[in-house]
C-alpha positions as CSV (number, residue, x, y, z in Angstrom):
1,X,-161.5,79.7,150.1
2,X,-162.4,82.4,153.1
3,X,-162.9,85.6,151.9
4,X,-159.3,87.0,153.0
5,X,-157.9,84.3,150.9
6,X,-159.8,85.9,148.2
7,X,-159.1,89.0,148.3
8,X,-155.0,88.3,148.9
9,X,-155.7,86.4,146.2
10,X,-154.2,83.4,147.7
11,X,-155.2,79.9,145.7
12,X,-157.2,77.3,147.4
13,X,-155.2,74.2,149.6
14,X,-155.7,71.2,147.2
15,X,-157.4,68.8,148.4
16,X,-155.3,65.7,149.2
17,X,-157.3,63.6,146.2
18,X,-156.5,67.2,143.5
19,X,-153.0,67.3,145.2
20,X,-152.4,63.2,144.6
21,X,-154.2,63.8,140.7
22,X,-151.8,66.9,140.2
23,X,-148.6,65.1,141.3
24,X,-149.7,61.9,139.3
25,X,-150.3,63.7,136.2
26,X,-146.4,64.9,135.7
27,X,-146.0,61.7,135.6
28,X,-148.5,60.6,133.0
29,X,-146.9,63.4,130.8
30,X,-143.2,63.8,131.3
31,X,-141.8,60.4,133.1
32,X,-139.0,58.8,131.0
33,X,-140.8,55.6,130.0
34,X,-141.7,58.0,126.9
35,X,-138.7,59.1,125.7
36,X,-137.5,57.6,122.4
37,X,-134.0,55.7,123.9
38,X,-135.9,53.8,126.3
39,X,-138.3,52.9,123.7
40,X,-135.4,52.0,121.8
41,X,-133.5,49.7,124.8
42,X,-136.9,48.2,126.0
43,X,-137.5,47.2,121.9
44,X,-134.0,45.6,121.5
45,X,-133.3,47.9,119.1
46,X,-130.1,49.4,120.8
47,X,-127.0,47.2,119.9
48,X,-124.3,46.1,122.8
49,X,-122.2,49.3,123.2
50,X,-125.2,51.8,122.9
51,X,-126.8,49.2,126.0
52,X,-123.4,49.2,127.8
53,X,-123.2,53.7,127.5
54,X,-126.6,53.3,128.8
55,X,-125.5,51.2,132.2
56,X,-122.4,53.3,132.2
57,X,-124.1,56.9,132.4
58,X,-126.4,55.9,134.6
59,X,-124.1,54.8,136.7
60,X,-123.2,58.2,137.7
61,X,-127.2,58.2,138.9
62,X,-127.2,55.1,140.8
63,X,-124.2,56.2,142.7
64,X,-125.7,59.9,143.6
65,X,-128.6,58.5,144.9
66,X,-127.3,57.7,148.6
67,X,-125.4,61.1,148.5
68,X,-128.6,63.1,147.7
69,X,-130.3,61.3,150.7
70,X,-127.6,61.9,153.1
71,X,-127.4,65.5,152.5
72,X,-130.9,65.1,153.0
73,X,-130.9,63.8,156.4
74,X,-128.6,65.8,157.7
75,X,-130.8,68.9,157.6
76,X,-133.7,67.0,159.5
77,X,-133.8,67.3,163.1
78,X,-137.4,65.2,163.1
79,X,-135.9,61.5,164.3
80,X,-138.0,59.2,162.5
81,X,-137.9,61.3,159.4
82,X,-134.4,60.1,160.1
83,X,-134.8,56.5,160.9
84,X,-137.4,56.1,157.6
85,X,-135.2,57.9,155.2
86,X,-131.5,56.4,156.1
87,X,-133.1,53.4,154.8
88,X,-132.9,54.6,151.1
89,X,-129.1,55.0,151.8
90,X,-129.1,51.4,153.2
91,X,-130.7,50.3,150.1
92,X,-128.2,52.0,147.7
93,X,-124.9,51.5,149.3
94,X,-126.1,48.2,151.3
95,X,-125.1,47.6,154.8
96,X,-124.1,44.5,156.4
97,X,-124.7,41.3,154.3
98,X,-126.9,43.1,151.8
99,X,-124.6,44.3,149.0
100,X,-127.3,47.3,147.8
101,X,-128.4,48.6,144.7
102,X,-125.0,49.9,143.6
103,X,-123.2,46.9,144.1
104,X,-126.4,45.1,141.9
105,X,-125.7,48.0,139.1
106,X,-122.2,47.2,139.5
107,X,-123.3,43.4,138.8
108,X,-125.1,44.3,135.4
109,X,-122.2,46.5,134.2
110,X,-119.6,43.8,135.0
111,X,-122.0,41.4,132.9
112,X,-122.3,44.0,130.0
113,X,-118.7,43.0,129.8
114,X,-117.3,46.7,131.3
115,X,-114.4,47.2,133.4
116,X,-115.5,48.1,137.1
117,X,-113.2,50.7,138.0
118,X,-113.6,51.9,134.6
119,X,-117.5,52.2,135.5
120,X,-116.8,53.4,139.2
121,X,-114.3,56.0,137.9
122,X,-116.8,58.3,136.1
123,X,-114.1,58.7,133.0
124,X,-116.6,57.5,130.3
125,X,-119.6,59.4,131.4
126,X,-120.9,62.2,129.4
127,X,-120.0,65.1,130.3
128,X,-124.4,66.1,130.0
129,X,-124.8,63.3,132.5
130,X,-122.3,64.3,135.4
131,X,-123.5,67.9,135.5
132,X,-127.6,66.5,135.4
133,X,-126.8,64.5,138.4
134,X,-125.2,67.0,140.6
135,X,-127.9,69.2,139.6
136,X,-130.6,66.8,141.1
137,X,-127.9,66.5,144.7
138,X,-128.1,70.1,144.8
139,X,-131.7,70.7,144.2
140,X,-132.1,68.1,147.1
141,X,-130.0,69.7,149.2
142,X,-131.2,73.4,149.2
143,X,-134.5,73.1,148.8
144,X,-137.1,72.8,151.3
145,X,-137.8,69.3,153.1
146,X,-141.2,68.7,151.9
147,X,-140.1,70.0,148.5
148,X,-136.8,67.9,148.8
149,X,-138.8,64.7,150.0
150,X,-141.4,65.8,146.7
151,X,-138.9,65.2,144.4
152,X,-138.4,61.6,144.8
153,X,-142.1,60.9,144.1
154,X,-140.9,60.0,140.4
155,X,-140.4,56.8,142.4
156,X,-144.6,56.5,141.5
157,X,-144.2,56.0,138.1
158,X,-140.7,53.3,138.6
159,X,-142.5,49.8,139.1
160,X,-144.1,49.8,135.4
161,X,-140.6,50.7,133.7
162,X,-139.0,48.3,135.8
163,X,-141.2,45.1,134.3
164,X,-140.7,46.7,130.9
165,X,-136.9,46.7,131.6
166,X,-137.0,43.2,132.7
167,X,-139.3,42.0,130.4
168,X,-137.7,43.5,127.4
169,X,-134.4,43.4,127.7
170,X,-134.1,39.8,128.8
171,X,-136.3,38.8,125.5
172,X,-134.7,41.1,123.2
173,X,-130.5,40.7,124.2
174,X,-128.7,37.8,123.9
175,X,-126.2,39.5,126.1
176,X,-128.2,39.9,128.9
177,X,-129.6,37.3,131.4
178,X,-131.5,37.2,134.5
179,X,-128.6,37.6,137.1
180,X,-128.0,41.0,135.8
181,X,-131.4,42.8,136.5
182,X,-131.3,41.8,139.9
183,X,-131.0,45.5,140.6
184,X,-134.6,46.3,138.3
185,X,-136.5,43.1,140.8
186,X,-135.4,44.5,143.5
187,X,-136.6,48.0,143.1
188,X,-140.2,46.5,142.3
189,X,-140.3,46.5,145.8
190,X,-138.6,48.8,147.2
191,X,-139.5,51.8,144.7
192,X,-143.5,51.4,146.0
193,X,-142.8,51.4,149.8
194,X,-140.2,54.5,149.7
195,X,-143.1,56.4,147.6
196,X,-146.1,55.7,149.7
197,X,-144.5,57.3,152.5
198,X,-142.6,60.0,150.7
199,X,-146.5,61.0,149.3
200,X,-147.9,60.7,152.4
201,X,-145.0,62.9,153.9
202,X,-145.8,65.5,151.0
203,X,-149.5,65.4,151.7
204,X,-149.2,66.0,155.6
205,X,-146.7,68.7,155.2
206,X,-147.6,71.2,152.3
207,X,-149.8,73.4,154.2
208,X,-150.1,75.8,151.9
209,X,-151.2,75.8,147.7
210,X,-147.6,77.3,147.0
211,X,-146.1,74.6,148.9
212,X,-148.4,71.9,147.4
213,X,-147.4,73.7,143.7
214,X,-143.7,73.3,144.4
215,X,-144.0,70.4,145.3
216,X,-145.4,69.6,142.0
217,X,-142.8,71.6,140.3
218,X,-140.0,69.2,141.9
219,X,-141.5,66.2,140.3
220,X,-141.5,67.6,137.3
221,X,-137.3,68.7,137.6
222,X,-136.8,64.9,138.8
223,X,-138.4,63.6,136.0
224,X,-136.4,66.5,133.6
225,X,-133.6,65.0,135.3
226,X,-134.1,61.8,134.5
227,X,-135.4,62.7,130.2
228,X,-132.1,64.9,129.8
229,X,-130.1,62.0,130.5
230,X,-131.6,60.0,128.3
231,X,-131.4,63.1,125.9
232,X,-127.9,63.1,126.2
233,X,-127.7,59.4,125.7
234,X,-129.7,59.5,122.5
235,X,-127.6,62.8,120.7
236,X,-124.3,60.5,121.6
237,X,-125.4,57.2,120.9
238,X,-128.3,57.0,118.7
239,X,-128.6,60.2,116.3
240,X,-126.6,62.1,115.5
241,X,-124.0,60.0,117.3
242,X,-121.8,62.7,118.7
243,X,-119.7,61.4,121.1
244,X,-117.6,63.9,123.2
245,X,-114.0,63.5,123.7
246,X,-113.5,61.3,126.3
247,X,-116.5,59.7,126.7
248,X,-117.2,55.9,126.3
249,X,-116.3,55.1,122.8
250,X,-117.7,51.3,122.1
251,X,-116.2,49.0,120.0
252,X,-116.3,49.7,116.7
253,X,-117.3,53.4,116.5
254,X,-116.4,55.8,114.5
255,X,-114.7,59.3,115.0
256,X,-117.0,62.1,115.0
């Protein structure tokens, strides 16, 4: 640090290894692979309905995905920011003879045995879940690029819940086979090349420790983004199993 620095009292640039171990370590606390329902869905302990309010809710993620990205690119002027990113929307919503990830989510939802337009419609979601999504669109779209770009670094921490998705779910659910996690094997994938460049992107364009530390900070939303709705899940479908009015109800539940 000079010696203005240290007088301001301005903190130290990371270095790009402290920056990497900072970003990393959110993960290693906070990502949602922890969080009791996944334990819960990865174990077959969940039973169909609770599995198919799972697919359902996070529908409403899947399909804000390619939303949050274009907002996204329509504040960057840089072109091949452009040209790398529009590739995440090309993933989601697909684009010629690729169907995309949504259409793949769409696939495993069908084969949970839930009406489509029911899914597509938003009706059953929880209420939590539609208003933790929008929250993650708008925190793409007004904060600053690099901060922006920061947040979808969760995409780090993806590829090991993905095998543990695939893994356990096929071996624990008689209901599910291997034509509906399509969307999971895909993502294995795609999740590690949109990360290495979104972390090298963060690394070239924080230039200053506050920047690098909000950086941080939007990792850690993402991945309160991504516990809350699992949060919400678990208080409407596990314990204390209090569903709201209007929300999926499956088969066989009770009134609260």
């Amino acid at each position: 640090m000079s010696e203005a620095q240290s007088q301001a009292g301005v903190a130290e640039l990371w270095s790009p290894e402290e920056f990497d171990a900072a970003i990393r370590a959110v993960g290693a606390e906070r990502y949602h692979d922890k969080h009791a329902f996944h334990k819960l869905l990865h174990g077959g302990k969940l039973d169909k309905g609770q599995v198919q309010a799972w697919a359902l809710n996070r529908y409403c993620y899947q399909e804000a995905v390619p939303r949050k990205d274009a907002s996204f690119i329509s504040r960057v002027h840089d072109r091949e920011l452009r040209r790398e990113w529009i590739r995440r929307i090309h993933d989601h919503d697909g684009l010629g003879d690729e169907p995309g990830g949504i259409e793949r989510w769409l696939i495993l939802t069908d084969g949970l045995g839930l009406d489509r337009d029911y899914v597509t419609s938003f009706r059953g979601a929880l209420p939590a879940t539609r208003h933790i999504v929008e929250s993650y669109v708008r925190f793409v779209r007004e904060q600053p690029l690099v901060v922006a770009v920061a947040s979808s670094l969760t995409e780090l921490f993806a590829p090991t819940i993905h095998r543990e998705r695939i893994a356990g779910m096929l071996e624990n659910y008689s209901f599910i086979d291997d034509s509906v996690m399509a969307y999971f094997k895909r993502r294995l994938a795609q999740a590690p090349r949109d990360s290495d460049f979104a972390l090298a992107y963060v690394k070239a364009n924080a230039k200053t420790r506050a920047e690098q530390e909000a950086c941080v900070g939007a990792v850690r939303f993402k991945c309160d983004v991504l516990w809350a709705q699992l949060d919400a899940l678990h208080h409407a479908y596990v314990t204390p199993a209090l569903i709201p009015p209007g929300a999926f109800r499956p088969a066989g539940a009770t009134s609260n």
